[in-house]
N, C-alpha and C positions, 0 to 999 in steps of 0.2 A: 148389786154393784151400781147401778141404776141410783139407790139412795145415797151411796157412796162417791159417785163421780159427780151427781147434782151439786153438792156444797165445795167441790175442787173447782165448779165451773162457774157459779153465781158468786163465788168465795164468799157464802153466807152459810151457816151451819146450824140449822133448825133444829136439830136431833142433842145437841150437845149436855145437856142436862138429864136426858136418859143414858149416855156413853159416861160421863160422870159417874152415875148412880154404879154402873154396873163395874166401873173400876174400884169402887170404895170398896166394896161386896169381895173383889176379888181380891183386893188385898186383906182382907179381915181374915178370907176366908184360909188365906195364903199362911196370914200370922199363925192362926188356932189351930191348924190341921199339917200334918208332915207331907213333906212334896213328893215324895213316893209314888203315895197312893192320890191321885188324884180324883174328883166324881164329875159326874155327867153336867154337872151345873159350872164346876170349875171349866170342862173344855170348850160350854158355848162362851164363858167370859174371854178365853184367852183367844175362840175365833173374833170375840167382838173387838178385843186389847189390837188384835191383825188389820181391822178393817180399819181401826182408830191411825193407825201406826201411816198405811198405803194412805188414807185419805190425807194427811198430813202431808204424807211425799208429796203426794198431787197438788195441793195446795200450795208446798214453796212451787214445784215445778212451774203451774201457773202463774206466781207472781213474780219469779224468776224471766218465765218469757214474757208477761206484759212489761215488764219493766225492760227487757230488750227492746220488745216494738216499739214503745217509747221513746228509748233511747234513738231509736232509729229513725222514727219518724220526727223526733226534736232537732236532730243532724239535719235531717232535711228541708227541713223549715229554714233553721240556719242557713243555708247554701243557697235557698231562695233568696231569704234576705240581703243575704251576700250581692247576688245577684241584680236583686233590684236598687239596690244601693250603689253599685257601679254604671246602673242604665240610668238613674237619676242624678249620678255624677256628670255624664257625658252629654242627657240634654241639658242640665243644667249648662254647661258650657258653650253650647250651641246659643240658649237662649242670650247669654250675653254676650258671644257674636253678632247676631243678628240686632242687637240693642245699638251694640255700638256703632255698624253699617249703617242703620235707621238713624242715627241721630248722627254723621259723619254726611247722608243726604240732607238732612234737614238743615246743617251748616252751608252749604253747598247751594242749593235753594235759597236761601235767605242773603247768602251774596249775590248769586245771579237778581235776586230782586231786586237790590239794595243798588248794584250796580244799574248806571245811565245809561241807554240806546246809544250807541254810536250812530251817528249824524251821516246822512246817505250820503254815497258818493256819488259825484258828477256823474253823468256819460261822457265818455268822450266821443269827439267828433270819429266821424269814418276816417279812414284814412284814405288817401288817392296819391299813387305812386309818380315818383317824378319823370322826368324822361331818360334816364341813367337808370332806374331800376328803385330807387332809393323809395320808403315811402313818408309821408309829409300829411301831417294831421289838419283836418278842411278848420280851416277858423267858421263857428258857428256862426249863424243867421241871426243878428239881434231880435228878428221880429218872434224867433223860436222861442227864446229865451224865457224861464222861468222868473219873474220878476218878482218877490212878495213885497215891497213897498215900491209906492212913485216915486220917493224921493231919493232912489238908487239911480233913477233913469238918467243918464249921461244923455242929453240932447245938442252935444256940440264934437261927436264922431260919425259924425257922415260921410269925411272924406276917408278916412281910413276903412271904412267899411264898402264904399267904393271899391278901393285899389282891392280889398280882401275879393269883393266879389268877382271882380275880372282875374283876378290870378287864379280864383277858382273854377272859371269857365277857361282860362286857358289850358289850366291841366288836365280839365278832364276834356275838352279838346284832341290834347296828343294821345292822352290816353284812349281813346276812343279809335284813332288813326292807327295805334300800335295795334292794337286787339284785329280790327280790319286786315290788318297786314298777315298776320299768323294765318295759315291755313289751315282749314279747317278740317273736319273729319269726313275721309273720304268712303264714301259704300261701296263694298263690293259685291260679288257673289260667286259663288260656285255653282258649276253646271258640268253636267253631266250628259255626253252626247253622243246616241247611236250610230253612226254612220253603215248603210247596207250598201252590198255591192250590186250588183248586176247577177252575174251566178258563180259558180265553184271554180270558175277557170280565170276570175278577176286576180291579179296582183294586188295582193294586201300591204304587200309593204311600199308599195308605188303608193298605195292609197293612203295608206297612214303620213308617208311623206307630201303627197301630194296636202294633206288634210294641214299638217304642219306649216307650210308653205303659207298661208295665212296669216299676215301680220299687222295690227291693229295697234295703237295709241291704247292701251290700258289692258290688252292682252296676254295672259301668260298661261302657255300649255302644260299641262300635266302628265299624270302615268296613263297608261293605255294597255289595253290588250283586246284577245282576236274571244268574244262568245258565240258558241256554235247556233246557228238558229235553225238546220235541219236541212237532209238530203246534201249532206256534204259543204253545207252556206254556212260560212260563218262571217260575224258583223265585229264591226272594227266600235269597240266603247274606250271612248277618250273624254276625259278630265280637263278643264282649265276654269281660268279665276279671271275674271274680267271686271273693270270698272264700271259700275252702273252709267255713269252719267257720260260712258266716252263707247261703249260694246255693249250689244244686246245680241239677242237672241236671234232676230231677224237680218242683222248683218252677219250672224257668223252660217245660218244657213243660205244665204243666199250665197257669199263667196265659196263654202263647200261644195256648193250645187252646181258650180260653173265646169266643177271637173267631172262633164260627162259620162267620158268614158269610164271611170270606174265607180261614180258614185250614183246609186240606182234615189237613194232618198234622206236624210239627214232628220230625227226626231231626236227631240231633248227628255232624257230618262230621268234626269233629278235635277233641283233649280234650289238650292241654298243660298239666303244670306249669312255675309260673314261679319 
């Protein structure tokens, strides 16, 4: 079987002219002799006529299915093709995108080159406001002035540059006097202040009035309450906001300190600017 399935599978058929031989023989022998009786020579021909018959199957089989895989495999070449035919459709399309953008810059460049600088503009003067609120542009300083030729120089405006310059010192004059006049920003601070009493038998709310009673040019008292400091003493911690430059810290303990009787000592626990 082995010599049989070899020429189904290289589809080459080396043996062919002995399988020949042995069908000629078997048809001669077929004509002369009655089919009845057959002999020992006639049953190897017609096993050989069996093998001749199967190898032939085998053979279209074979070309039957290369011709499938073929087929199968020419489909799919196809559908690559396909494929890569529609992916060089789409960058083709990019590519003359991107041509056209590139050469839509290149238009674009070539005017901005083409196109003239625009010519600086002046500065203008500061302004300085009037005395109503209004503001009024300073006539510049000829000696400032950017001159590119002498033959621009106007040497017969000296009196108008006069008047310009006193009206310039007058304005800023008032304006100077207005600014002076606004008040300014005022510091204050916060503080933070223990007051202790003597012992557990002191009137605290005499004390906290008493401490109240204190009244200053830029002072303003705040929240209070009573913290225990132990064996039944507790200290009076009060809050206020005081002007820097009008209340300090040394007038507000010295004026607490006058009330003897229930203030044993006055310490400052926290001192914040505001």
């Amino acid at each position: 079987m082995s010599a049989v399935n070899f020429p189904g599978q290289e589809k080459i058929w080396f043996e062919k002219s002995r399988y020949d031989e042995a069908e000629r023989r078997f048809f001669e022998r077929v004509a002369g002799s009655s089919p009845s009786a057959p002999t020992v020579c006639d049953a190897g021909a017609i096993a050989i006529l069996q093998d001749i018959a199967r190898a032939r199957e085998n053979i279209q089989k074979s070309l039957a299915g290369s011709t499938c895989s073929s087929s199968a495999a020419d489909q799919e070449m196809m559908s690559r093709i396909k494929s890569l035919e529609l992916e060089n459709k789409s960058l083709y399309r990019v590519v003359e995108d991107l041509r056209a953008s590139f050469s839509e810059l290149e238009c674009r460049v070539a005017v901005l080159e083409k196109s003239p600088t625009a010519p600086a503009v002046p500065a203008t003067a500061p302004s300085v406001p009037y005395t109503n609120g209004t503001a009024v542009q300073q006539t510049c300083d000829p000696a400032k002035r950017n001159i590119s030729d002498d033959d621009d120089l106007d040497l017969f405006d000296s009196d108008d540059d006069e008047e310009a310059e006193k009206l310039k010192e007058q304005r800023l004059k008032d304006y100077a006097e207005r600014k002076a006049k606004k008040p300014g920003v005022i510091a204050k601070s916060s503080i933070l202040l223990d007051v202790k009493p003597w012992d557990d038998e002191t009137d605290m709310a005499k004390l906290e009035e008493c401490v109240r009673s204190v009244r200053a040019d830029g002072l303003l008292w705040g929240m209070s309450k009573l913290v225990p400091v132990g064996y039944g003493i507790n200290k009076l911690q009060i809050s206020c906001v005081v002007e820097d430059d009008k209340v300090g810290t040394d007038l507000l303990e010295e004026e607490i300190t006058k009330f003897e009787d229930y203030v044993q000592s006055v310490d400052v626990a926290a001192f914040n600017k505001i």
